[in-house]
N, C-alpha and C positions, 0 to 999 in steps of 0.2 A: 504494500500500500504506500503511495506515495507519500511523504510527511514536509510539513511546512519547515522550510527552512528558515520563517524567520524569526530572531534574537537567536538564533543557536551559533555555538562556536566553533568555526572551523581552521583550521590549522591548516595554513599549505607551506608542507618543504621544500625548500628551494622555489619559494611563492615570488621572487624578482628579476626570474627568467621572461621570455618572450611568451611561450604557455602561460606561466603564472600570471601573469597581466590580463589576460585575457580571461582566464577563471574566477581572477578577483572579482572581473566586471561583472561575469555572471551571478555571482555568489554576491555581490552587493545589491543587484537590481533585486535579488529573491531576499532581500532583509536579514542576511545571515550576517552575524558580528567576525571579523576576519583579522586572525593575527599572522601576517605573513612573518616566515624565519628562513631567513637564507645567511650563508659567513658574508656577505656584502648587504645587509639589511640599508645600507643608505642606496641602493639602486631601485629599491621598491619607493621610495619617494612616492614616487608617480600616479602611485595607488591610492597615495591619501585623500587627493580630494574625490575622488570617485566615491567614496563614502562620507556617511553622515559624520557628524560630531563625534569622536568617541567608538565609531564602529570598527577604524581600522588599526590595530596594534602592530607596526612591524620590533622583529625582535631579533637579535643577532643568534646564530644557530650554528654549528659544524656538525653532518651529517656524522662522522667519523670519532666525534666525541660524543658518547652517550648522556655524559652530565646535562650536557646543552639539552641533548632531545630531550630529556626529562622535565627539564623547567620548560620546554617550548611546548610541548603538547599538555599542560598542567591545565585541568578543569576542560579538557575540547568533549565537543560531543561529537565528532565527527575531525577524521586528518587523511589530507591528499597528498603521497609522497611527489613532485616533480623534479628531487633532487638526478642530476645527471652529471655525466664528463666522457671524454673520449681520449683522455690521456690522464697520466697520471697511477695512484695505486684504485684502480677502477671499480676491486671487491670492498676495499674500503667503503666507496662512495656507493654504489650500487650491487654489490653482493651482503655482505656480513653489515655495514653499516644499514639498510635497509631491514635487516632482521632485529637490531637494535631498535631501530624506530620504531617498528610495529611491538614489539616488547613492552615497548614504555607505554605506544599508547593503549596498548591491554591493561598494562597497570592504572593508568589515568584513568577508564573505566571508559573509554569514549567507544562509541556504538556501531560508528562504522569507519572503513578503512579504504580509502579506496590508492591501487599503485598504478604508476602511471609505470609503463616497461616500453615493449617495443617489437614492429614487427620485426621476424628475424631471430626473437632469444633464445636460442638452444644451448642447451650445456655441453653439447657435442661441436660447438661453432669455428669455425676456422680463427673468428678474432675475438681477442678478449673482451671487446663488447658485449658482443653474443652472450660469451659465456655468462659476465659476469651481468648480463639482466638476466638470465636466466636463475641464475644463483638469488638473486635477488625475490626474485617471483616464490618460488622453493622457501627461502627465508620469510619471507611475508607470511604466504597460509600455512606454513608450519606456527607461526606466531600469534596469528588473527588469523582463524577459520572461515572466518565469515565475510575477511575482506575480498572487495573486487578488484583484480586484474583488469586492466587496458592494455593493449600494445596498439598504438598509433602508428603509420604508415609516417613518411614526412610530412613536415606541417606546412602552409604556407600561408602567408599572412601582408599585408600593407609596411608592416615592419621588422619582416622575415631578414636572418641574415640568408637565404636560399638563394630563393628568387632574384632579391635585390642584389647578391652577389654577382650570379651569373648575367643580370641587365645592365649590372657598370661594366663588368667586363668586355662585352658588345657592344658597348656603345661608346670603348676607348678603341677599339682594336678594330682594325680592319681586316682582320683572320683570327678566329680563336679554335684551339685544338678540343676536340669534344670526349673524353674519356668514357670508356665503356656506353660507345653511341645506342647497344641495343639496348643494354640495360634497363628491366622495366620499373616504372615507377607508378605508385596510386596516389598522390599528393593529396594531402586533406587540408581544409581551410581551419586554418586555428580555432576560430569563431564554434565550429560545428566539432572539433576536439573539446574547447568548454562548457559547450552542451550537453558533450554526451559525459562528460567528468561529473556535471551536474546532476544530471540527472540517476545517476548511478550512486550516487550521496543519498538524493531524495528518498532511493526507493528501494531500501538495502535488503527486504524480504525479498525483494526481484533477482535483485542483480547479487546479494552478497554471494561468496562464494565460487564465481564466477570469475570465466576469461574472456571477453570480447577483443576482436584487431577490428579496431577502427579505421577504413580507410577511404579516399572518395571515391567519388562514381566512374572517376572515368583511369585507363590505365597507355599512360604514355611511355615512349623510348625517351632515352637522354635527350638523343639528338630531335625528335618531334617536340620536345619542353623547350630545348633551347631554340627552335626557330621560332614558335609560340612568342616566346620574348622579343627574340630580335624583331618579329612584325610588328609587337603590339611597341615596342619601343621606335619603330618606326626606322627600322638599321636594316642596309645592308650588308652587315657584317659575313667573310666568306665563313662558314663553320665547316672544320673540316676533323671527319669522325676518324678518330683514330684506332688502328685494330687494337684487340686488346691483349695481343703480343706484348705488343711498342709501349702501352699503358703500363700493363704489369712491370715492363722492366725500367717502367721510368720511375712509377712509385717505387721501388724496391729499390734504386740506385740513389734517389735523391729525397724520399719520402722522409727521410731524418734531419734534412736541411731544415732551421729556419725558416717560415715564407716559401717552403717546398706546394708546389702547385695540387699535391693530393698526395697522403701519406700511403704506406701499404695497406694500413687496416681498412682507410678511407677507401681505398682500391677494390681489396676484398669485398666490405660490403656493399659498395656500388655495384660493383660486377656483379652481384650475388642478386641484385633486384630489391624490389622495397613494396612490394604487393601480399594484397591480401592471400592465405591458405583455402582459404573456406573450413579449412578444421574447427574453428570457435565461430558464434553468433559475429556480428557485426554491428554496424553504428545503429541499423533499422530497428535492432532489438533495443536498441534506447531509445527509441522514440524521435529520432534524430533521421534527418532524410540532409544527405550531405549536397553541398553544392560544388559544382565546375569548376576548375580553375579559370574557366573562360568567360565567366560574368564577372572575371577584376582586371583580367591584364591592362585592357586597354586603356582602364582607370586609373590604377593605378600606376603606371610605368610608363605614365605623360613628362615626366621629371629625366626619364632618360632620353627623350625626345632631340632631334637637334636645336631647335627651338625652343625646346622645355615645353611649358604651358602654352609659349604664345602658335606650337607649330601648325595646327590647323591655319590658325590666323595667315600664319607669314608662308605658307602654301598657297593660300587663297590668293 
């Protein structure tokens, strides 16, 4: 049964991310009191005035140290893990550190759980991503029985580093080389990720327990994504798909560089695709009907324009 979320207190880890932003807004339109905790709590600024007086508490957090989870999830009725990283000690952050979270907030006594993971997690994975969401998941309902699993597809959004990475890059370069061109991708709109986050909070008789891959409706190649951009940015830019010989041995020779153009793991799971299984339910079983990537580009990716905003105009 669905339950009102509002005055209730929800906790999101690592609540100052790009996701997190967007969950806040939902989680504040529905009257729920919201304590973001991430180790950079002054990035969640942004979040204050989206809520009322009083409703938003950001709080300084380290996934990796338990003490912190402990005082950060204290009196929740309700915690949303979106803690993440792709380098670094990553069972910290997302395997064993993720088991501690939910620990605590069993002890706190809050009701429901829900973990944000990822499509892709296997414990058998080629990169320690993989694994270590997978470890992560495994850690969680062993700790919270009744929490819900997500694994979201890539997100994309108006203030994605994604999309907006790969539209400056075409819109500086007159040839851009396109890695793992078949690779396929279901890109989900962030928007329709904090919905379905929502709505899995709301209605934890439904969902607890549970593993949904959230991802969107439609399922493109690298190289179909990146001309999408280059059109809606308005570029001729030449895009030229590289085999994924040449890819693999470029991440693997330079992927340790600094400013290296794509790392090996980044390689790995590129190449590996980023689409739904059909094994678990999806976004539709939350009540959640996802949208196109194709009802924003054009919108939003007026800014890479040669003109900017004014290029219709100065066409005309």
């Amino acid at each position: 049964m669905t339950q009102d979320l509002g005055g209730k207190l929800v906790v999101l880890i690592g609540g100052a991310g790009f996701l997190g932003r967007h969950v806040a807004q939902e989680l504040l339109t529905r009257g729920a009191r919201l304590r973001v905790a991430s180790r950079r709590a002054e990035r969640a600024f942004a979040i204050k005035p989206l809520g009322n007086l009083g409703q938003v508490q950001l709080v300084r957090t380290d996934i990796t140290r338990p003490a912190s989870l402990v005082r950060a999830v204290a009196g929740a009725d309700a915690v949303v893990n979106l803690a993440g990283a792709f380098a670094g000690d990553l069972d910290a952050v997302m395997g064993s550190g993720v088991g501690a979270l939910a620990r605590a907030a069993t002890a706190a006594g809050a009701k429901t759980f829900v973990h944000i993971s990822a499509i892709g997690a296997d414990a058998a994975g080629e990169t320690a991503y993989a694994r270590a969401k997978a470890a992560g998941e495994t850690a969680v309902l062993d700790a919270f029985q009744s929490a819900t699993v997500l694994r979201p597809s890539i997100l994309f959004g108006a203030d994605d580093t994604f999309i907006n990475r790969f539209a400056g890059l075409i819109s500086l370069l007159p040839a851009m080389p396109v890695f793992a061109p078949q690779a396929k991708l279901q890109p989900l709109f962030v928007d329709d990720c904090a919905k379905g986050i929502v709505s899995a909070l709301a209605d934890p008789e439904a969902h607890g327990g549970k593993t949904f891959e959230l991802a969107g409706p439609e399922v493109l190649t690298m190289l179909e994504l990146n001309q999408r951009i280059a059109v809606a940015a308005g570029r001729s830019t030449h895009l030229l798909p590289l085999p994924d010989t040449l890819s693999g041995l470029i991440a693997a020779a330079t992927g340790w560089l600094p400013g290296a153009p794509i790392t090996n793991d980044q390689w790995k799971l590129l190449s590996a695709g980023n689409v739904a299984s059909d094994d678990w339910p999806g976004i539709t079983a939350l009540g959640i009907t996802p949208r196109p990537i194709g009802l924003f580009l054009d919108r939003w990716l007026v800014r890479f324009r040669k003109h900017g905003r004014f290029a219709d105009r100065a066409a005309a």
